[in-house]
Backbone of each chain as ProteinMPNN parsed JSONL, in Angstrom:
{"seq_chain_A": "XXXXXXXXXXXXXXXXXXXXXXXXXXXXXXXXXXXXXXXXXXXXXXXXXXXXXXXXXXXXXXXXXXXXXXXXXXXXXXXXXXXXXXXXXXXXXXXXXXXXXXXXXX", "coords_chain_A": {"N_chain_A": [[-3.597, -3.457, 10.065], [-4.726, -6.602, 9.786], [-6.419, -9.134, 9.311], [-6.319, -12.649, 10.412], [-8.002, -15.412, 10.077], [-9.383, -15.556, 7.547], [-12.58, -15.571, 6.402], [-14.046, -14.663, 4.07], [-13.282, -13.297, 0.745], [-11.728, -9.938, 0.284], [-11.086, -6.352, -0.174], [-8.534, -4.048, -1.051], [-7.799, -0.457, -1.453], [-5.221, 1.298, -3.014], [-3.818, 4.189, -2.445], [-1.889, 6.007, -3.203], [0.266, 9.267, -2.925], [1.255, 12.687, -3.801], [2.032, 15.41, -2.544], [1.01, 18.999, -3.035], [2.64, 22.124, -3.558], [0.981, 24.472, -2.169], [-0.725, 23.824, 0.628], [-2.856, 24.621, 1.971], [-5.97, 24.125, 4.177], [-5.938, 21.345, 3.892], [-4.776, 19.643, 5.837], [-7.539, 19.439, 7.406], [-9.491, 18.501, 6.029], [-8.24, 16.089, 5.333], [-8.684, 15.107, 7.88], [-11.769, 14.836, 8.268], [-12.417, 13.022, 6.555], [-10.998, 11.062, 7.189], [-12.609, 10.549, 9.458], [-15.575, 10.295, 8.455], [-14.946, 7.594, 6.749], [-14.749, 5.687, 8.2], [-17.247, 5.224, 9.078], [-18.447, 4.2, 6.979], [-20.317, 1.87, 5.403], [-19.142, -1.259, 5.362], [-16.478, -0.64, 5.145], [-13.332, -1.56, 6.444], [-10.937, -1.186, 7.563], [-7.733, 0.982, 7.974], [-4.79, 2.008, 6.836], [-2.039, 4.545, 7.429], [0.903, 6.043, 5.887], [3.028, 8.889, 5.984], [5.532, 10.239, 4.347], [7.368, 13.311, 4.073], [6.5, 14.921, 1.535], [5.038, 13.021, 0.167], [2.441, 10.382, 0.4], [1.369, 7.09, 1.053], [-2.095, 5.709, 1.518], [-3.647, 3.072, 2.315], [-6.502, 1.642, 1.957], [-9.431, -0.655, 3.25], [-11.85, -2.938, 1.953], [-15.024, -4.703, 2.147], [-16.33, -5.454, 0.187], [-16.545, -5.099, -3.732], [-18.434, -3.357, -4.533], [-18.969, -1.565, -1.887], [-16.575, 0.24, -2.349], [-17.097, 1.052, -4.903], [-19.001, 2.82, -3.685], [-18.345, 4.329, -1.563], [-16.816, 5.889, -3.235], [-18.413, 7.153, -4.281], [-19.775, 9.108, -2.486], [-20.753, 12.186, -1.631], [-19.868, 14.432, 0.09], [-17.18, 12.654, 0.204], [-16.588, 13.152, -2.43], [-16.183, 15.47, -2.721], [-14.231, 16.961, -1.456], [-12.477, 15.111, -2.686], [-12.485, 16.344, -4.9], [-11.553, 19.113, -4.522], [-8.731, 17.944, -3.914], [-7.354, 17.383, -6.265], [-7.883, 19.751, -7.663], [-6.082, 21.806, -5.756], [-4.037, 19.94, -3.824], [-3.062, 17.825, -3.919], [-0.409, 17.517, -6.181], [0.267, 15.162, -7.467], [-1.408, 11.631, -7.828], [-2.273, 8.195, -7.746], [-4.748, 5.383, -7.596], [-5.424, 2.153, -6.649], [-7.13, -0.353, -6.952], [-7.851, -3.098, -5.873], [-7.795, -7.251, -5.021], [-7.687, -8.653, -2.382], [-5.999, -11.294, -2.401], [-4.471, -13.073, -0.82], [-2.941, -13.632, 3.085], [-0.323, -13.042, 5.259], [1.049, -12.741, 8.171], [3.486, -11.693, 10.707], [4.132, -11.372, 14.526], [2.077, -10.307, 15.636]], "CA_chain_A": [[-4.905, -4.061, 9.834], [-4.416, -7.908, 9.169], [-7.476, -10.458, 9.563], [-5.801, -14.054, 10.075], [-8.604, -15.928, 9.682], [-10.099, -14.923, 6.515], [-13.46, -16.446, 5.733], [-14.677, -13.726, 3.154], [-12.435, -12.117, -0.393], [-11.761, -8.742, 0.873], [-10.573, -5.482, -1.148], [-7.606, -2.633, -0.839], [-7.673, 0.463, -2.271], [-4.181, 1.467, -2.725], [-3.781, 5.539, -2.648], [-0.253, 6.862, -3.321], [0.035, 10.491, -3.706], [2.336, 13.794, -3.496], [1.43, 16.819, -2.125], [1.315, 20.305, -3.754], [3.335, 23.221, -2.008], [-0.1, 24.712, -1.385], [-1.772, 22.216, 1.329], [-4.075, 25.332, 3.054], [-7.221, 23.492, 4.328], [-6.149, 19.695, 3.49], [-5.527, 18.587, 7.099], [-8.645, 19.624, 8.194], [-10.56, 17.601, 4.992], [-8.014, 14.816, 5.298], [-9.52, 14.786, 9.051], [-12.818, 14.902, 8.254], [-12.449, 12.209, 5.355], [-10.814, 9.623, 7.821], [-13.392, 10.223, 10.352], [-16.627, 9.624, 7.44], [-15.12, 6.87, 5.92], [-15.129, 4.725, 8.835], [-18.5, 4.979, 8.988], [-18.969, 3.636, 5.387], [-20.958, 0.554, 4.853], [-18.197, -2.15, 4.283], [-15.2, -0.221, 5.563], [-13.106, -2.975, 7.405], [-9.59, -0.44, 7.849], [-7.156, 2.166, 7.076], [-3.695, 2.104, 7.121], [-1.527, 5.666, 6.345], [1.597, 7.131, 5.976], [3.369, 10.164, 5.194], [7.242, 10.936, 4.497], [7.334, 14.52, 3.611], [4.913, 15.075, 0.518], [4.637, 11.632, -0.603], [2.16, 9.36, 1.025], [0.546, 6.212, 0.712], [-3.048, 5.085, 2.415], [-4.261, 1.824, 1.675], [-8.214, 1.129, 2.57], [-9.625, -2.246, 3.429], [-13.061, -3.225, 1.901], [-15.498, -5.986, 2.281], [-16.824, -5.497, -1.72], [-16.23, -4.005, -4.083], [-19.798, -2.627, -3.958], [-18.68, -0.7, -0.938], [-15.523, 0.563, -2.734], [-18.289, 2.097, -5.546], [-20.118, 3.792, -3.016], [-17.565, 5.901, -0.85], [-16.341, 7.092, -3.977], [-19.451, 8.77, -4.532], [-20.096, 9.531, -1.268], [-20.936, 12.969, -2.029], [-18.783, 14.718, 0.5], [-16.274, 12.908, -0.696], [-16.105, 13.895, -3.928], [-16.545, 17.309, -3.118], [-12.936, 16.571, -0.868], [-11.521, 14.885, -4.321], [-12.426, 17.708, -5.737], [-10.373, 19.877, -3.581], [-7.294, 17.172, -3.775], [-6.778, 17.804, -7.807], [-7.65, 21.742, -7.787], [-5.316, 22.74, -4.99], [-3.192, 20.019, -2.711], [-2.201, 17.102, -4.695], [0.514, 17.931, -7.511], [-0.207, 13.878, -8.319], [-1.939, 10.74, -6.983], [-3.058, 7.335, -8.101], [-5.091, 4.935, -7.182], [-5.554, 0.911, -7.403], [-7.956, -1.297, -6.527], [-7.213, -4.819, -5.65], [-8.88, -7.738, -4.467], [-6.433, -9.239, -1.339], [-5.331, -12.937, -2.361], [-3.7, -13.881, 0.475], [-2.276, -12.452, 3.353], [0.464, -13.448, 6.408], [1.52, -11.881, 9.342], [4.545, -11.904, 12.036], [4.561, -10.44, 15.324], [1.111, -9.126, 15.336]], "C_chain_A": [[-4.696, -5.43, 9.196], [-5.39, -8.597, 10.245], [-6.797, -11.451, 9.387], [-6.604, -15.06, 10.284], [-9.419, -15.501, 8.739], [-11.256, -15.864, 5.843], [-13.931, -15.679, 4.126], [-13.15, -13.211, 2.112], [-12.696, -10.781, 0.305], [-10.975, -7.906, -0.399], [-9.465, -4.585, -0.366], [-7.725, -1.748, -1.721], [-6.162, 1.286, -1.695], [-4.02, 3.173, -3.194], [-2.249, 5.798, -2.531], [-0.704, 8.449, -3.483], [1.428, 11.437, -3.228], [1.807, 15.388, -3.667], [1.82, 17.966, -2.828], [2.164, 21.423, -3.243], [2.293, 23.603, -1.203], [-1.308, 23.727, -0.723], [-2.79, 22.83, 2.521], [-5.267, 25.059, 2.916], [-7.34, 21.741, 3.834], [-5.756, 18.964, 5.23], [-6.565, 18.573, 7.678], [-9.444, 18.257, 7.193], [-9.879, 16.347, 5.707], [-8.692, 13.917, 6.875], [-10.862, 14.238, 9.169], [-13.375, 13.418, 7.503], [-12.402, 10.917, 6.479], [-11.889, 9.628, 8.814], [-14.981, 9.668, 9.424], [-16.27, 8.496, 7.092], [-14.917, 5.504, 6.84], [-16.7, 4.465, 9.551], [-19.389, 4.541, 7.99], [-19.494, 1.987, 5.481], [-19.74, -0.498, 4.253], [-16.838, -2.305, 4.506], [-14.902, -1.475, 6.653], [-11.474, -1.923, 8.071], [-8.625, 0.293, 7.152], [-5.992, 2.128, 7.756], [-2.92, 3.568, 6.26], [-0.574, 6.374, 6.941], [2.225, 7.948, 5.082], [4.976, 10.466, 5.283], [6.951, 12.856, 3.454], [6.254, 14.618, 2.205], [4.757, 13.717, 0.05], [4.151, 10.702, 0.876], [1.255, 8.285, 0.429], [-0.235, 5.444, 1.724], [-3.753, 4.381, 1.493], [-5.553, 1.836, 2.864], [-8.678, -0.37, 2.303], [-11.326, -2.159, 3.4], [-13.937, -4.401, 2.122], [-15.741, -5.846, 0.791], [-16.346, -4.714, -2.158], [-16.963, -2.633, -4.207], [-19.608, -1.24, -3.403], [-17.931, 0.307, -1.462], [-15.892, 1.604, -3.397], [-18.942, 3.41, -4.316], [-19.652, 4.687, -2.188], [-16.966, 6.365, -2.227], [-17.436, 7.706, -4.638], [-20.214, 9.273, -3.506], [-20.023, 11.123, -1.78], [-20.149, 14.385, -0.802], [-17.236, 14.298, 0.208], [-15.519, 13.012, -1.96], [-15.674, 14.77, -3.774], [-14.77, 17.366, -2.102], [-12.194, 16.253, -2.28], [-11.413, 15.831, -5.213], [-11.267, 18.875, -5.77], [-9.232, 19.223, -3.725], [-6.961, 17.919, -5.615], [-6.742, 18.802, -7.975], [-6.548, 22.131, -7.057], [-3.959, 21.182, -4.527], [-2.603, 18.691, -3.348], [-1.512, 17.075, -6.187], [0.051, 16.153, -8.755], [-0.687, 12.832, -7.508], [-2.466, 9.371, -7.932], [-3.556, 6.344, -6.75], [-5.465, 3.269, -7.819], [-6.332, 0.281, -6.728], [-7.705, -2.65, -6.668], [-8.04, -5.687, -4.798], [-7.358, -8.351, -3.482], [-7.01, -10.592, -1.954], [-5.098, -13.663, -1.504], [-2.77, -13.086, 1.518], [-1.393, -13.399, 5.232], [0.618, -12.479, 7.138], [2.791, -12.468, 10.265], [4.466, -11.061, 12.66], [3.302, -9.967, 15.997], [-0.756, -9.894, 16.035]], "O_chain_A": [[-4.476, -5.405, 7.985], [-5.295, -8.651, 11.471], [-6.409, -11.556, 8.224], [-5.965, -15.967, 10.815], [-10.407, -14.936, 9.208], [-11.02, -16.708, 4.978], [-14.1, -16.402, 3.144], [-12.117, -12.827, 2.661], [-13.777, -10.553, 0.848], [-10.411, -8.463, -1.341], [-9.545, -4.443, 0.854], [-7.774, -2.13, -2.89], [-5.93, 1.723, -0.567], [-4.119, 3.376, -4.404], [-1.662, 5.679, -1.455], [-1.747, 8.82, -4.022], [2.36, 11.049, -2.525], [1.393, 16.131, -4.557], [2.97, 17.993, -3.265], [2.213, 21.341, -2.016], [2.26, 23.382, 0.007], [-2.289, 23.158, -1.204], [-3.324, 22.253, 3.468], [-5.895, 25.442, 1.929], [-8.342, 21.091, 3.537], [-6.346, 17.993, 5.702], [-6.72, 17.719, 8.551], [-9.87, 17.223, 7.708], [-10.519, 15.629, 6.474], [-9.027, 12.741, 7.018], [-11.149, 13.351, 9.972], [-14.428, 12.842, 7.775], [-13.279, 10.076, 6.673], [-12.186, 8.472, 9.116], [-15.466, 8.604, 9.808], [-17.297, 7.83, 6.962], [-14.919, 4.391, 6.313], [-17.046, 3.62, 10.377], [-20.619, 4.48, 8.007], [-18.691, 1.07, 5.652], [-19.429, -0.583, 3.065], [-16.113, -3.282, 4.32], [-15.674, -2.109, 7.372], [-11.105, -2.216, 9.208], [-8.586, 0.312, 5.922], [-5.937, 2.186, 8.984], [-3.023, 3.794, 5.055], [-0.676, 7.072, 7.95], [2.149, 7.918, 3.854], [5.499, 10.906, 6.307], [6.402, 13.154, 2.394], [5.104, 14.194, 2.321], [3.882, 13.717, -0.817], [4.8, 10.398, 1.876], [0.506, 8.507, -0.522], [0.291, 4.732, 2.58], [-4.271, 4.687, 0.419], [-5.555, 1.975, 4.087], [-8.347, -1.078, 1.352], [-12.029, -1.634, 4.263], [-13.202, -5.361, 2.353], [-14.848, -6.466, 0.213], [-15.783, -3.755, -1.63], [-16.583, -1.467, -4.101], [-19.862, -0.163, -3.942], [-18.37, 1.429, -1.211], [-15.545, 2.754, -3.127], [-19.178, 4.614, -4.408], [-20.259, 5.733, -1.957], [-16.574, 7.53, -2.158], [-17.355, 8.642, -5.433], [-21.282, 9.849, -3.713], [-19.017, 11.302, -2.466], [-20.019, 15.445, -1.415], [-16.304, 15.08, 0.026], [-14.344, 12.969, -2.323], [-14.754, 15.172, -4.487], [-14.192, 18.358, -2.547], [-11.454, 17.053, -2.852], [-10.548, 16.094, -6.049], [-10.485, 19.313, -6.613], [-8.326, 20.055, -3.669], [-6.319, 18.948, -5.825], [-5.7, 19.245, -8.46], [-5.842, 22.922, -7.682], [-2.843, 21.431, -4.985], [-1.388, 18.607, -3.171], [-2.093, 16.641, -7.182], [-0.247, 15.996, -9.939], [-0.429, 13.0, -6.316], [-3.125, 9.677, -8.925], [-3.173, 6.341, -5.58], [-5.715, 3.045, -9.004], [-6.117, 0.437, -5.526], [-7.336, -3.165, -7.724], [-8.845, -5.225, -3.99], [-6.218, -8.413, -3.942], [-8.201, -10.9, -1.992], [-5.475, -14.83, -1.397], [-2.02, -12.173, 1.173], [-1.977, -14.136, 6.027], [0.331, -11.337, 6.778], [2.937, -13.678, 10.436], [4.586, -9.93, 12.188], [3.451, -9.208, 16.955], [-1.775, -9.208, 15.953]]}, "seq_chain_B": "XXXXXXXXXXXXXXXXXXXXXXXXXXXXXXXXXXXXXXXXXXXXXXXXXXXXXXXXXXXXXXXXXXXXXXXXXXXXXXXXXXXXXXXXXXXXXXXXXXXXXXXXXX", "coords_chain_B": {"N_chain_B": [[4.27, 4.281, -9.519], [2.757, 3.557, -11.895], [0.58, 2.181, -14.828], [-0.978, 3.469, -17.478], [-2.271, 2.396, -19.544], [-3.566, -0.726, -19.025], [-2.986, -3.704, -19.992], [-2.455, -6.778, -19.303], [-3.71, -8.576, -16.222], [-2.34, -7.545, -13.225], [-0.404, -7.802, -10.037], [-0.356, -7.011, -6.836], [1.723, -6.855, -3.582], [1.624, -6.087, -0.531], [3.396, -4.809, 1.566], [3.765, -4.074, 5.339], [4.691, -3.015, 7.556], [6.572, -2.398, 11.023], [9.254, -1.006, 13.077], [11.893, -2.436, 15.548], [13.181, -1.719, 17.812], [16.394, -2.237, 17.855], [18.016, -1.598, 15.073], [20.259, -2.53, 14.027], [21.89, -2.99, 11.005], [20.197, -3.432, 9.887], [19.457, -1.586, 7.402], [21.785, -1.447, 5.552], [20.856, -4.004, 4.391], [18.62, -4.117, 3.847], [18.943, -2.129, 1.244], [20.027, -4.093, 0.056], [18.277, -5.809, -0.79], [16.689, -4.036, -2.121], [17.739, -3.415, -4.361], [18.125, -6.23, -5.371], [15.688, -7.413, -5.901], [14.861, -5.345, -8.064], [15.527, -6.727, -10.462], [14.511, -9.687, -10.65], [12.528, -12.003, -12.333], [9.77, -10.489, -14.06], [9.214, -8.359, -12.172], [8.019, -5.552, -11.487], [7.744, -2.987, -10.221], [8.266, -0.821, -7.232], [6.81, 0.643, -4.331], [7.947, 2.849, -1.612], [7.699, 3.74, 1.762], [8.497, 5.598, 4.773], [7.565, 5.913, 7.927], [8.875, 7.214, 10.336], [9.126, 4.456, 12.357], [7.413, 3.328, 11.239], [6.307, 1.274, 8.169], [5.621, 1.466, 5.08], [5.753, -0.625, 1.695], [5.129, -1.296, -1.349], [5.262, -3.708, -3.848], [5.198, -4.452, -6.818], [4.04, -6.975, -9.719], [4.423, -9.294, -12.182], [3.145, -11.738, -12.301], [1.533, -14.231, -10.256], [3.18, -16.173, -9.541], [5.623, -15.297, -10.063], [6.125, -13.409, -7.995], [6.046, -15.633, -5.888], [8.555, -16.669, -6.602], [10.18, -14.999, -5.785], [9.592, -14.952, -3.336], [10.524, -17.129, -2.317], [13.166, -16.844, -3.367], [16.784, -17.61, -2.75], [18.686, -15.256, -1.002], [16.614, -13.198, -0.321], [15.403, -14.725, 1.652], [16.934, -15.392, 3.619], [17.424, -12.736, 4.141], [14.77, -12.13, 5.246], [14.492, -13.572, 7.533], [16.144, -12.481, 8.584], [14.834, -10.248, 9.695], [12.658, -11.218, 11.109], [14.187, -11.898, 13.657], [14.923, -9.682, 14.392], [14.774, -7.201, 13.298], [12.295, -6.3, 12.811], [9.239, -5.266, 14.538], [6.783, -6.428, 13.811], [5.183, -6.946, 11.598], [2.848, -7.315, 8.093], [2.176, -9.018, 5.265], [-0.006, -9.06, 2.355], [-1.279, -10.483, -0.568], [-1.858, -9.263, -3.54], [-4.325, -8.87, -6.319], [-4.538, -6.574, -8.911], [-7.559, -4.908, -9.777], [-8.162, -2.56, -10.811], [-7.487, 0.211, -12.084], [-6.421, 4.163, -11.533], [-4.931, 7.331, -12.162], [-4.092, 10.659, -11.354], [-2.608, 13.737, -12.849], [0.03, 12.654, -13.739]], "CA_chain_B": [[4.499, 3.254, -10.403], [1.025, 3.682, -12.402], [0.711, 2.163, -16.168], [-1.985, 3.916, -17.56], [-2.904, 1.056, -20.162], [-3.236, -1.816, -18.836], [-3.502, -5.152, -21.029], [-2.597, -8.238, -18.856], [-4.164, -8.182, -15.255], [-1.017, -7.343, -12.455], [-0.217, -8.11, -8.908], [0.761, -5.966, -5.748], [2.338, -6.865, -2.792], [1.478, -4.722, 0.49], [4.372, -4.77, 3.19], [3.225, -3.235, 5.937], [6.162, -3.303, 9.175], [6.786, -1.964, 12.518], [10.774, -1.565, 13.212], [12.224, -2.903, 16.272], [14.007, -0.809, 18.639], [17.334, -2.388, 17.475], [18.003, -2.014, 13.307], [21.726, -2.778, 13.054], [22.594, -3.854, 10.284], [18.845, -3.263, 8.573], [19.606, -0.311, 6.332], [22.244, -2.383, 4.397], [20.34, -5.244, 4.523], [17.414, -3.342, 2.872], [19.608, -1.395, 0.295], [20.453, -4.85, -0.685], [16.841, -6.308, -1.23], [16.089, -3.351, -3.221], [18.597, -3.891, -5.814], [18.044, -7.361, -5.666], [14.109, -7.527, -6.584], [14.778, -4.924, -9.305], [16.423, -7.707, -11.333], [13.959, -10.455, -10.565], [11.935, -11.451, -13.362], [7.664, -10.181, -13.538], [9.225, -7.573, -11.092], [7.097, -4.029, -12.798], [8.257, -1.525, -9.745], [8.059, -0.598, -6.013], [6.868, 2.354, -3.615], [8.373, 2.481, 0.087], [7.236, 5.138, 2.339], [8.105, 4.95, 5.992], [7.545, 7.474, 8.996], [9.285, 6.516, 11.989], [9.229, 3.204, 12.736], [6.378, 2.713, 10.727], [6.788, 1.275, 6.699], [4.898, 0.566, 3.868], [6.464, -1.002, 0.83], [4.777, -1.895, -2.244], [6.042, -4.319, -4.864], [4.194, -5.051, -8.445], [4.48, -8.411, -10.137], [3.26, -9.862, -13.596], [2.019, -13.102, -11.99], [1.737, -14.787, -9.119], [4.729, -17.333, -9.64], [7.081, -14.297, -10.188], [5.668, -13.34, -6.447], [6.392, -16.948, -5.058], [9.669, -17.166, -6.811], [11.118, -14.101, -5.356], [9.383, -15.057, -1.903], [11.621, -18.181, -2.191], [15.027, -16.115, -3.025], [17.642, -17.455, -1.066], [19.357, -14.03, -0.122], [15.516, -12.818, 0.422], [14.618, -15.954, 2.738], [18.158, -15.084, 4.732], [16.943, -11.701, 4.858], [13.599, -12.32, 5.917], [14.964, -14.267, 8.459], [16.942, -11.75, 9.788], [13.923, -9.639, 10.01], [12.07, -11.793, 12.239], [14.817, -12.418, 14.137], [16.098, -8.778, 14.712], [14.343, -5.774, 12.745], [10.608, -6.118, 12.796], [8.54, -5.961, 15.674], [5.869, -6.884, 13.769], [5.162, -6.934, 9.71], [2.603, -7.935, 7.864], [2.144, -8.834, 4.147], [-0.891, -9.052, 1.981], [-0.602, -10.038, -1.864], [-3.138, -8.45, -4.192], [-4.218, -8.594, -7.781], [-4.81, -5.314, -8.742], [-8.39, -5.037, -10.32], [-8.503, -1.411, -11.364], [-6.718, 1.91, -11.434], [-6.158, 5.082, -11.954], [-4.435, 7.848, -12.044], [-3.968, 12.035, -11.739], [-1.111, 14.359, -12.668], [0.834, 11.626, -13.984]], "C_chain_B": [[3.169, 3.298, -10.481], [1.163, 3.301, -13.884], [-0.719, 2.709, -15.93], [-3.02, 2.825, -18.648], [-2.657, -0.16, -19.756], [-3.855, -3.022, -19.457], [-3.685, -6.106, -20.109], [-2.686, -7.573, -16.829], [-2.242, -8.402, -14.146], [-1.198, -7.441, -10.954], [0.398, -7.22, -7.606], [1.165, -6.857, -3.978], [2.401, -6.206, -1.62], [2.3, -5.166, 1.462], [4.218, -4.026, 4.027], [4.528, -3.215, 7.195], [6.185, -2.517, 10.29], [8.529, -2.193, 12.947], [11.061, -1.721, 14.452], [13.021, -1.823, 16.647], [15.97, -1.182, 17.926], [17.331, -2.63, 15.897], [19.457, -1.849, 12.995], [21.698, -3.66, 12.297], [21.317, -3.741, 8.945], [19.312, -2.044, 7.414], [20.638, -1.306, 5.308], [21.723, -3.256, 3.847], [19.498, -5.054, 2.807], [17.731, -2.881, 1.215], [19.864, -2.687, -0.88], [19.526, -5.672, -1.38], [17.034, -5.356, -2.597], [16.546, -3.443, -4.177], [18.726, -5.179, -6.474], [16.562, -7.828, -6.456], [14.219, -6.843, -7.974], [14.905, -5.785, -10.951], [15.727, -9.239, -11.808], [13.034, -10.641, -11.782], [10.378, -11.652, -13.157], [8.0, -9.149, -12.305], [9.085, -6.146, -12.035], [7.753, -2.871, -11.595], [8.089, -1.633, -7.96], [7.985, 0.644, -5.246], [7.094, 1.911, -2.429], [8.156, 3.809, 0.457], [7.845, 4.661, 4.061], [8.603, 6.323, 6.929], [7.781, 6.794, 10.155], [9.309, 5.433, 11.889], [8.382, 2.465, 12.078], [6.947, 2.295, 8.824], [5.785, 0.993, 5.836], [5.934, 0.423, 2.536], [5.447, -2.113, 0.061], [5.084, -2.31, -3.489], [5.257, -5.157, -5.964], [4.668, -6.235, -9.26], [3.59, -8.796, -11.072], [2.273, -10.519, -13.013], [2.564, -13.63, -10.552], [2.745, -15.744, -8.798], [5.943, -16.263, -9.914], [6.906, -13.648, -8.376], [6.278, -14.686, -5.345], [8.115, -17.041, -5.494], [10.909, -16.355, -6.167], [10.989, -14.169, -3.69], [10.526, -16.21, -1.268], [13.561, -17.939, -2.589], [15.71, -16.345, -2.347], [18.544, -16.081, -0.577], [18.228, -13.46, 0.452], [15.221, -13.8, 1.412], [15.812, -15.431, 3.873], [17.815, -13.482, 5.143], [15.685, -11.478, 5.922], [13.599, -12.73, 7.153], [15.307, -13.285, 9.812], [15.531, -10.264, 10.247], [12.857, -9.724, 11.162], [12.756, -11.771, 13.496], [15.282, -10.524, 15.074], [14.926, -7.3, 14.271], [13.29, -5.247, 12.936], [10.364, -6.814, 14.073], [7.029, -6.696, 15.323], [5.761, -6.444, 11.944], [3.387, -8.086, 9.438], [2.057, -7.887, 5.748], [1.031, -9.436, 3.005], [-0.662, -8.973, 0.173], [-2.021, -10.061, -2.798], [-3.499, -8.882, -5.682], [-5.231, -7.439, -7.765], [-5.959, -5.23, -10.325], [-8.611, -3.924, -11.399], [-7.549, -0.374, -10.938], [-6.72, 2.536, -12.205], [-5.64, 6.553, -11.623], [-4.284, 10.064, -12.245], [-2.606, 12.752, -11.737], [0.292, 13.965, -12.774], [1.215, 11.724, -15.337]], "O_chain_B": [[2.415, 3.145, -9.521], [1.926, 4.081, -14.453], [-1.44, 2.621, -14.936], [-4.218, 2.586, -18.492], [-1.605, -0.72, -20.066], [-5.059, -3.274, -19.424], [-4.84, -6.468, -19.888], [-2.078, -6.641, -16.303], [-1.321, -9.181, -14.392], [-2.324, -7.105, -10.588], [1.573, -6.857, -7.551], [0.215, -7.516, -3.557], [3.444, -5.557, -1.555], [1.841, -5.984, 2.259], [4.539, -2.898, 3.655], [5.252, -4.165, 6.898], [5.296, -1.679, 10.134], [9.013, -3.313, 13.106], [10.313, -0.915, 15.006], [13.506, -1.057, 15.814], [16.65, -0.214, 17.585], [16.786, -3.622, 15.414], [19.892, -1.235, 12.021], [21.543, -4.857, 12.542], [21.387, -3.876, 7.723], [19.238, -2.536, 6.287], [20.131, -1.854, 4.329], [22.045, -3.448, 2.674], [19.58, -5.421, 1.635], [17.036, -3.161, 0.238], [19.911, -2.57, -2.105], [19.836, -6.22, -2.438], [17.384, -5.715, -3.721], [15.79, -3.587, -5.138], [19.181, -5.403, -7.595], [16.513, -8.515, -7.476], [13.823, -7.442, -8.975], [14.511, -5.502, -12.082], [16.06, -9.878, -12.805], [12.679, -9.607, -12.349], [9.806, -12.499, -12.471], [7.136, -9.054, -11.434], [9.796, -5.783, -12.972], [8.267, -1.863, -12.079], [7.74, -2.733, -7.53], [8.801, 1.558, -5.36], [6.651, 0.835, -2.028], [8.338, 4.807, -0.24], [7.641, 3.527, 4.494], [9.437, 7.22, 6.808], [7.076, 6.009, 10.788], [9.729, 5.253, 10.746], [8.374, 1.235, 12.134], [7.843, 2.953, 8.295], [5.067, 0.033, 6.116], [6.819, 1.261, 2.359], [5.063, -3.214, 0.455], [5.215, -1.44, -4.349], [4.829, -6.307, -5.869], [5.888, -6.335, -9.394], [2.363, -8.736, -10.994], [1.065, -10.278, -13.013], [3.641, -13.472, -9.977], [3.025, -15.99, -7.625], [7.124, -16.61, -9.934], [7.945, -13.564, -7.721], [6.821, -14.546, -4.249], [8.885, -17.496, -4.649], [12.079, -16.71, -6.024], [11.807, -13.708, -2.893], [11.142, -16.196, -0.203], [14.61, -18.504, -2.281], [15.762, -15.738, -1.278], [19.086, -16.227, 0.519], [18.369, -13.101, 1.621], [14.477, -13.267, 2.235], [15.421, -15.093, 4.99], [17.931, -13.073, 6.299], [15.647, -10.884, 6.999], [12.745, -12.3, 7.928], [15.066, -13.216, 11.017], [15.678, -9.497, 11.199], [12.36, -8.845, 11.866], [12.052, -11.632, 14.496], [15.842, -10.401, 16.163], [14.431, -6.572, 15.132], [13.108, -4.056, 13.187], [10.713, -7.875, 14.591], [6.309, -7.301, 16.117], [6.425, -5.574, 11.381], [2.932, -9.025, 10.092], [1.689, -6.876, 5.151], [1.345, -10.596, 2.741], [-0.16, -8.02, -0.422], [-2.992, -10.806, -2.659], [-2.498, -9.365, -6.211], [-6.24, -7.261, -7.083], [-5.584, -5.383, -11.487], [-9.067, -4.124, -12.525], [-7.009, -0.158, -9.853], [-6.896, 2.227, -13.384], [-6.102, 6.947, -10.552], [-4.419, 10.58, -13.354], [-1.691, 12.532, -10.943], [1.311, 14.461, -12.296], [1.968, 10.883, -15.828]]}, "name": "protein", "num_of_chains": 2, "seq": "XXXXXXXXXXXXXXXXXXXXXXXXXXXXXXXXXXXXXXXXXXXXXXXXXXXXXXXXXXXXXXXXXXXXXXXXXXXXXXXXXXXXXXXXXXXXXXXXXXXXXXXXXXXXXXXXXXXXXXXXXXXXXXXXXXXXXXXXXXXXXXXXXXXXXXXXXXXXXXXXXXXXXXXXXXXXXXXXXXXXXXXXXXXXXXXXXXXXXXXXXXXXXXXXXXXX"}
């Protein structure tokens, strides 16, 4: 996901995390999650991968506004909910405003 | 890499890549970055994830001149080089200041 003409400040939300042993019923959410949250007001892209329990998906916002408002998207809470009770052992998260951004190849 | 207090505002780095059908010679290459940034100074940490061919690699930085100074590295510029040239079919890199975070299970 790389815009090379950037008229507008744009956001990332940077998700790291590491999975729990018990991960019964998280591909289905994590399914469900990526398909809602490109329907979010704002959402611009989603980049995500996974090496064995450790992954990291970075999200691409127009505001931060937006950023506020899927995290109380009220499904997915009720998904975040589910990540800390059962399928992620640990996880952070960062919010960032993109600065500047290059590309090769692409 | 998560501080949980954070005083002075901090910087991330999103490497995003695509590897090229041919990566001789990348795995050393790489091995040799990584030990090389550690050392750099305003360099706080890095997460690399990569599934198949695919990578992410994220690298934290006090300030934005500890970002430029390591972009200008001559063993990183000769690497970079050889990246274009050979490793990556496509990369792209996006540098952040990181507004907010937080963290679970940490």
């Amino acid at each position: 996901m790389t815009r090379h003409v950037q008229k507008d400040p744009y956001y990332a939300v940077i998700f790291t995390s590491k999975l729990a042993d018990n991960t019964d019923g998280y591909a289905e959410i994590s399914k469900k999650m990526n398909e809602l949250v490109k329907n979010q007001k704002g959402f611009i892209g989603v980049e995500s991968i996974r090496e064995g329990k450790n992954g990291v998906t970075i999200s691409y916002w127009e505001t931060m506004e937006d950023i506020r408002n899927w995290s109380m998207n009220e499904r997915h809470a009720e998904a975040k909910q589910g990540g800390k009770e059962k399928w992620y052992e640990k996880f952070s998260v960062k919010i960032c405003k993109v600065e500047r951004e290059y590309a090769f190849g692409e």
